[in-house]
C-alpha positions in Angstrom: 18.4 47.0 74.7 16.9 48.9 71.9 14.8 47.5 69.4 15.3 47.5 65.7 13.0 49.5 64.0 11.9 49.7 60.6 14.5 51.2 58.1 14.0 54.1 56.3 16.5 55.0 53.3 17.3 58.0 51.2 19.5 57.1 48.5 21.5 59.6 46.4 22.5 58.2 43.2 24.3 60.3 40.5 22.7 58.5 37.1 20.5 55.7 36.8 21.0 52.5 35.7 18.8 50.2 33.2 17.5 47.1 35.0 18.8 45.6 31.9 22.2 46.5 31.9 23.6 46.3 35.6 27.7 47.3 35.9 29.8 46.2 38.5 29.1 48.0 42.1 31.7 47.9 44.6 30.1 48.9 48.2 31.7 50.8 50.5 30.7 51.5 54.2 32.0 55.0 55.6 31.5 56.9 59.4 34.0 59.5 57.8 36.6 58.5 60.3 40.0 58.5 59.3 40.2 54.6 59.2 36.9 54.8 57.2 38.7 57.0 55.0 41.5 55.4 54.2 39.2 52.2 52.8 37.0 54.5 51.0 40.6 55.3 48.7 41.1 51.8 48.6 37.9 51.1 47.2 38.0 54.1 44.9 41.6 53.0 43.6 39.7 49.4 42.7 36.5 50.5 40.9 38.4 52.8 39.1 40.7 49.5 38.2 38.5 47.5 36.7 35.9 50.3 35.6 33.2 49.4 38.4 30.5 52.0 40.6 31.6 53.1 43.7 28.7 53.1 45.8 29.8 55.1 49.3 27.2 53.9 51.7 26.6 55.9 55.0 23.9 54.8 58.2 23.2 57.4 60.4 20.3 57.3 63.6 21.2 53.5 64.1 18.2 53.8 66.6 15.5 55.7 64.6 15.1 58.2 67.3 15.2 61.1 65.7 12.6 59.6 62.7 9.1 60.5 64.2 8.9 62.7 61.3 10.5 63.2 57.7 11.0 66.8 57.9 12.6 65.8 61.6 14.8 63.1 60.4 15.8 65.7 57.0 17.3 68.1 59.8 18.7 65.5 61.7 20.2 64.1 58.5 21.1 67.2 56.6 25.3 67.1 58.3 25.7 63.7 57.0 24.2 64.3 54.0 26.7 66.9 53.2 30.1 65.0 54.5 28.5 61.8 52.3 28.5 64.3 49.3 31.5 65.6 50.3 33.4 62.4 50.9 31.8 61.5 47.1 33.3 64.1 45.5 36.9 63.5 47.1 37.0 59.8 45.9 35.5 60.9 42.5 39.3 62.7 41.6 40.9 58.5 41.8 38.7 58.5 38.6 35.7 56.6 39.8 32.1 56.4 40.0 30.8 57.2 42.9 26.7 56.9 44.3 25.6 57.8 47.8 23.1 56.1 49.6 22.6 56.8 53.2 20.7 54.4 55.1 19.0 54.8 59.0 17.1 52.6 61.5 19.2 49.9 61.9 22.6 49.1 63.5 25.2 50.2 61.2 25.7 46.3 60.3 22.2 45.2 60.2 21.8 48.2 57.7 23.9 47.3 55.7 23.8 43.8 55.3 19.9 44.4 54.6 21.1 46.8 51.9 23.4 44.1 50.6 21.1 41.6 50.2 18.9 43.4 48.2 21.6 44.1 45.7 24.3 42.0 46.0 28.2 43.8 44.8 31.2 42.3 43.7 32.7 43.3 46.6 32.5 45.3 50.1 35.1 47.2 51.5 35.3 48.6 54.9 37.4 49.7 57.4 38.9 48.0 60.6 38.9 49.8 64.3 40.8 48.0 66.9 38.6 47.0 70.1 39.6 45.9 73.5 39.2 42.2 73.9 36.1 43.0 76.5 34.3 45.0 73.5 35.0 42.4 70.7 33.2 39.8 73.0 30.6 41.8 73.9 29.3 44.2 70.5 32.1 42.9 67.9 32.9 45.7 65.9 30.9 46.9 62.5 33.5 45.4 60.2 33.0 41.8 61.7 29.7 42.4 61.4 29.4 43.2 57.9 31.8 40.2 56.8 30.0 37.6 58.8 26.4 38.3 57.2 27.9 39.7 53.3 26.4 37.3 50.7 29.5 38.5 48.8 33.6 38.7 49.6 34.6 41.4 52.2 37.8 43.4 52.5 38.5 44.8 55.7 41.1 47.3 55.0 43.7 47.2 58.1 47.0 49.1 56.0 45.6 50.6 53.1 49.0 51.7 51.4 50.2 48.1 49.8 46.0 48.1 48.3 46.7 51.0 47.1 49.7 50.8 45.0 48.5 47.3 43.7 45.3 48.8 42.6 47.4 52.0 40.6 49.5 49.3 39.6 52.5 49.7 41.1 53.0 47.1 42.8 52.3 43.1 43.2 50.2 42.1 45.7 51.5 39.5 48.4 48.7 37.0 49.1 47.6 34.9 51.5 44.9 32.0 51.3 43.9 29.8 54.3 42.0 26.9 51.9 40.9 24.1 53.1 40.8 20.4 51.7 37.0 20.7 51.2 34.6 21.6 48.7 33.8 24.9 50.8 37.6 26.0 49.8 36.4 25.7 46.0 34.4 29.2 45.7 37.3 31.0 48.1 40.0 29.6 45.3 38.3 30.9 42.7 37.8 34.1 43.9 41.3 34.6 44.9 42.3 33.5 41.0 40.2 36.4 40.0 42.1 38.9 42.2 44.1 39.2 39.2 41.9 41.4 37.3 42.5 44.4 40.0 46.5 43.6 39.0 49.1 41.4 39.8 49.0 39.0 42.5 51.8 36.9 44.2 49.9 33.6 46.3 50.8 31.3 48.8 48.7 28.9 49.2 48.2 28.0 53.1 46.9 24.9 55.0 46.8 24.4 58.4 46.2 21.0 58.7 44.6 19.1 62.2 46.8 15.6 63.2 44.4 13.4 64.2 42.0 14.5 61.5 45.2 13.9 58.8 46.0 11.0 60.4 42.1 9.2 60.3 41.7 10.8 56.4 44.7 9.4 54.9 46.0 6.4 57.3 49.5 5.6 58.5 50.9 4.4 61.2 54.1 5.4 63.9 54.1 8.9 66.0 52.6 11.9 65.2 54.8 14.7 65.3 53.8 18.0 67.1 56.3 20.6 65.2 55.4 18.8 61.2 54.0 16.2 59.1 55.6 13.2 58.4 57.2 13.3 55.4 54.7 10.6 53.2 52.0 12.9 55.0 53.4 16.6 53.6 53.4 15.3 50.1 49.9 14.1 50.3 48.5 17.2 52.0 50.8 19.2 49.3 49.8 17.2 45.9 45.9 17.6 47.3 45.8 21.4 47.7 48.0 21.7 44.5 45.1 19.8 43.1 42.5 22.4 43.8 44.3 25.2 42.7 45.0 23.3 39.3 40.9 23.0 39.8 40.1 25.9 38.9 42.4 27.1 36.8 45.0 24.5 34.8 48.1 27.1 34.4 48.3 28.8 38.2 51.3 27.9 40.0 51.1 29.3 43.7 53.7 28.7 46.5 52.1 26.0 49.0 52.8 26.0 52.8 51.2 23.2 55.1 51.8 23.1 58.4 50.0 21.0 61.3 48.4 22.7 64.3 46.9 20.9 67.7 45.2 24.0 68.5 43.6 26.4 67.1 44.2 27.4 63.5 44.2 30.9 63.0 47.3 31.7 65.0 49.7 29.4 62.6 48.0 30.8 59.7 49.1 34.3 61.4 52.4 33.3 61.8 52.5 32.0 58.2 51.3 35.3 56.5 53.9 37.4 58.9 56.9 34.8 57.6 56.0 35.1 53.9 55.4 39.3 54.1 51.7 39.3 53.4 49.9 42.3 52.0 46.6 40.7 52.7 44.9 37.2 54.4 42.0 35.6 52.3 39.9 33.4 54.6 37.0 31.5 54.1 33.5 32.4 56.3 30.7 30.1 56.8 29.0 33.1 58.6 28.5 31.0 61.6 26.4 33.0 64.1 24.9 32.1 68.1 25.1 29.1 69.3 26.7 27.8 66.1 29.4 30.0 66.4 30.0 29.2 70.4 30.1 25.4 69.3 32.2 25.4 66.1 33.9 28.7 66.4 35.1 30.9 63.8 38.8 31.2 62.5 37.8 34.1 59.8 36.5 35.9 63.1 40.0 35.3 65.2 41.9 35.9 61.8 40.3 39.1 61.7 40.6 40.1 65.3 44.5 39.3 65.0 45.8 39.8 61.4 48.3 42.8 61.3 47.3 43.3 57.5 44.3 43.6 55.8 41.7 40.4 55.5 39.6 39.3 52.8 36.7 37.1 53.8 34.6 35.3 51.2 31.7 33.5 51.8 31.9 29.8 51.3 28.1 29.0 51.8 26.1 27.3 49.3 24.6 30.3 48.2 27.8 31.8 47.4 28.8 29.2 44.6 28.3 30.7 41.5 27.3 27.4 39.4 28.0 24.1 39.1 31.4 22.9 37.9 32.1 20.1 35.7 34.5 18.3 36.9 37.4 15.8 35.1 38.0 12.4 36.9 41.8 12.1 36.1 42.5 10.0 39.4 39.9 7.2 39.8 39.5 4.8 43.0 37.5 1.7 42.2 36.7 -0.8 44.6 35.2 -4.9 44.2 34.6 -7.5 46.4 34.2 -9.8 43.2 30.7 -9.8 43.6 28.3 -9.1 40.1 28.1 -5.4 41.8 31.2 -5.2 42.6 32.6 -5.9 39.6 30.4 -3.8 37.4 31.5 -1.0 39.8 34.8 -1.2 37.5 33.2 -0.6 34.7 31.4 2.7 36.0 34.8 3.8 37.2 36.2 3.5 33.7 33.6 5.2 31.9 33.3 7.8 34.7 37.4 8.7 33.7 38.5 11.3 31.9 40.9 10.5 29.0 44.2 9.4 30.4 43.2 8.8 33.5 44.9 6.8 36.4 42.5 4.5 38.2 43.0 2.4 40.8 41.2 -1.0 41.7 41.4 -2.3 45.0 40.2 -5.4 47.3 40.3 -5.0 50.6 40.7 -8.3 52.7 40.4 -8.8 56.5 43.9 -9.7 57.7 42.4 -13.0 59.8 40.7 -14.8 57.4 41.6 -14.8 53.5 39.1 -16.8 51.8 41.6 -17.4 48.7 41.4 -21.4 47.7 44.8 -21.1 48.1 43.7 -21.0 51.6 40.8 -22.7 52.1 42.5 -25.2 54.8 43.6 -21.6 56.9 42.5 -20.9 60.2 43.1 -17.9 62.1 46.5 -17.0 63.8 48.3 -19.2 61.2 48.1 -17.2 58.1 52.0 -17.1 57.0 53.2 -14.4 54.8 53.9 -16.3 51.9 50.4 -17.2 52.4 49.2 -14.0 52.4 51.2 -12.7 49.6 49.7 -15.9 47.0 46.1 -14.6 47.7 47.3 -10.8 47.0 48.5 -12.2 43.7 45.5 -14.0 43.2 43.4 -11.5 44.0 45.5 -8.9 41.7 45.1 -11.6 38.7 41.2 -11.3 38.9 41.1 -7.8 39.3 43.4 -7.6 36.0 41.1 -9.7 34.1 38.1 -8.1 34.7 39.6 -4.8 33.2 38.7 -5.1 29.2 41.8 -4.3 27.3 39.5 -1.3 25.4 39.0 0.4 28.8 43.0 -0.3 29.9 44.0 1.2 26.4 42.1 4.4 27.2 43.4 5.2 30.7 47.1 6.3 31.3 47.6 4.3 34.2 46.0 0.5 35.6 47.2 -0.7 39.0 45.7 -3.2 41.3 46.2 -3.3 44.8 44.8 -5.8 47.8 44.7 -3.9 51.0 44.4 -5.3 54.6 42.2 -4.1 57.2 38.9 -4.7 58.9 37.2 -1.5 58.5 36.8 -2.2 55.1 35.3 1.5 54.3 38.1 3.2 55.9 40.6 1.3 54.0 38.7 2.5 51.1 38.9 6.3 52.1 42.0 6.2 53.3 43.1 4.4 50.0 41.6 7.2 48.0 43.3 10.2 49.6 46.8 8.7 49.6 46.2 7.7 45.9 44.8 11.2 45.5 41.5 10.2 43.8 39.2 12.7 42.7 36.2 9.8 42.4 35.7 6.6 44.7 33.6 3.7 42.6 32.3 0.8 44.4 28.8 -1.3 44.1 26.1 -1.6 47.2 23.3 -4.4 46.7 21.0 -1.5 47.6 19.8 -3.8 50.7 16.4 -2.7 52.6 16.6 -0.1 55.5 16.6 -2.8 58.2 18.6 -5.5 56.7 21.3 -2.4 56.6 21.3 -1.6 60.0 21.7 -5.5 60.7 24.5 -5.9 58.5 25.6 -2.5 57.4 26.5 -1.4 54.4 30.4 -0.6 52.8 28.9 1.9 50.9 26.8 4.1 52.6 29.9 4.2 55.4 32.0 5.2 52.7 29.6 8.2 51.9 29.2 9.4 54.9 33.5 8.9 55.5 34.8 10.8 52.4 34.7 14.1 51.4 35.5 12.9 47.8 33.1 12.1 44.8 31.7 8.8 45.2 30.0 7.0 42.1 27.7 3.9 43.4 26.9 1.2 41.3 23.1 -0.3 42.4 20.8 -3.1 42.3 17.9 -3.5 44.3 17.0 -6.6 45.8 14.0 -8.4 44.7 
């Protein structure tokens, strides 16, 4: 196996840019193929959109071997050179922009995302060749490549005709948008919203959603079905991913489609963009790569060794968010075990809320032994329901009146709940997804690292348990 050698580069721009003033570069990777081809007008048709630089992008000697000299590797050069010009020119008629830069001494996708990195785009566009199942394993192709080590989206052009009426404006766009229920769906969301500015776009929102996974994040109880969700289930997994797209931006209304898989999740997510006519899949990447990748695997990979359209993948690394969002607690979970902490944990949760706000405070009892004074004479095994339901009154009462009438007045919704259960920090979580909280408050005595591991501690389990904001309110012990 060949080493990689040191990269030389001869770039060919056609005017120079200001450090000061840097316009939007869209980067395109060509072997002049016909494939290759086809992207290139794609990418032309999109930079001449939105008024961005084409920069056409070319490796040639992958290996270096014909770089012992520069007047050598100028001879060797001089044919690709001249289809890299040519190519330029072609693509300049869509009415764009277009650089040249050819690049040497790496393979073609180490080259380029070395080239990348220096300079991030907006956006990379190349083509996609089909491989035989024995190659993908093996080498992977150039496009995979280049989308699994991109600091910035990647559109692997597969059927170039529906990008390019869409990008004349034509035509709208039929979307797809694998999103998951995470935070690392967040930056793939947004960039989908901002498709719009190439022209219209038509989204479905998709979510292919794990059983067990569901079923441990938001409770329940009966069968799991293997074909669908339970009904209670759909609407959760629904209102949440309607959620995030309201996230990040108030007024978009995309179609949602959620559908459970025991398998693997890119062939559902297949079968979803073929029912709803997709012009193009948008998948998230965490550019997973060795042994990472053998162990977790990689669904934008298999989605782009499958998908019969074209595939966007977008980096959903930390490095790929663009700032910090400030977010607006409208659905607040607050929890109390009537302790001093506990309590004063509603009072974080109220001033945490946004105007209007629902919140939610719960108590979460063990189902064997209520310690109500209503049932102080108890024992366990002969609790009776009407037992049980005095002390969830009870309880309800003081959790009512320790909400201040200012802070009830200022929310748009106060309920109290007692829930049953003796994992009291999955109650908690699962509480918060089927309420659909957007912040979990609760208090933790702050106890020393080895009194914790004795006793454990609600709060750090419900940390490590939620994907959701959690606001803690603290005291450390004397």
């Amino acid at each position: 196996m060949k080493s990689s050698p040191s990269t030389k580069s001869v770039s060919r721009p056609r005017a120079a840019t200001s450090p000061a003033a840097k316009p939007l570069r869209i980067v395109c990777g060509t072997d002049f193929s016909p494939n290759a081809q086809r992207a290139a007008e794609v990418a032309a048709a999109l930079a001449a959109r939105v008024g961005a630089t084409l920069v056409l992008v070319h490796v040639t000697d992958e290996t270096n071997t014909h770089a012992s000299s520069p007047e050598e590797f100028r001879e060797f050069s001089r044919p690709a050179v001249g289809q890299l010009k040519a190519e330029a020119r072609r693509l300049r008629r869509a009415g764009a922009a277009v650089t040249e830069v050819l690049l040497n001494g790496y393979w073609a996708e180490q080259a380029i995302a070395r080239f990348l990195a220096a300079e991030p785009p907006a956006l990379v566009v190349v083509s996609s060749v089909s491989k035989m199942a024995f190659e993908h394993w093996t080498m992977g192709s150039v496009s995979e490549g280049v989308a699994q080590s991109s600091p910035v989206p990647t559109l692997v052009v597969r059927d170039p005709a529906p990008l390019l009426e869409w990008a004349r404006g034509e035509t709208t766009l039929r979307i797809l948008a694998g999103v998951s229920l995470g935070p690392d769906g967040d930056a793939m969301l947004r960039w989908v919203e901002g498709l719009k500015r190439f022209g219209p776009c038509d989204v479905t929102l998709g979510h292919i959603n794990w059983p067990p996974h569901s079923r441990a994040e938001y409770g329940g109880t009966g069968p799991m079905l293997l074909a669908r969700n339970p009904a209670g289930l759909q609407r959760m997994l629904e209102r949440d991913l309607l959620a995030k797209a309201k996230a990040v931006a108030a007024r978009w209304a995309p179609r949602l489609r959620v559908l459970p898989s025991w398998g693997r999740p890119d062939a559902p997510l297949l079968a979803l963009a073929r029912s709803t006519r997709s012009d193009l899949v948008v998948i998230g990447t965490h550019q997973r790569h060795g042994f990472n990748r053998v162990v977790h695997g990689s669904v934008s990979r298999d989605v782009l060794r499958h998908a019969a359209v074209s595939v966007a993948c977008v980096p959903v690394t930390d490095a790929a968010v663009p700032a910090p969002v400030v977010p607006a607690f409208r659905r607040v979970l607050v929890a109390t075990d009537f302790s001093v902490l506990g309590n004063a944990a509603i009072g974080c949760a109220f001033g945490a809320a946004a105007p209007a706000a629902d919140v939610k405070v719960v108590h979460v009892i063990p189902p064997w032994t209520p310690s109500s004074p209503q049932l102080a004479g108890a024992t366990r095994g002969r609790v009776t329901r009407a037992q049980l339901r005095r002390w969830e009154a009870d309880a309800c009462r003081r959790m009512r009146a320790l909400i201040p009438a200012a802070m009830a007045a200022r929310a748009e919704r106060v309920e109290c709940a007692v829930l049953q259960g003796s994992d009291v920090a999955r109650m908690i979580t699962q509480e918060a997804a089927r309420f659909g909280a957007d912040l979990i408050c609760l208090g933790s005595h702050g106890r020393s690292l080895v009194a914790e591991a004795i006793v454990g501690s609600v709060a750090r389990s419900v940390l490590a348990r939620s994907e959701r904001p959690v606001l803690v309110a603290r005291q450390a012990e004397s």
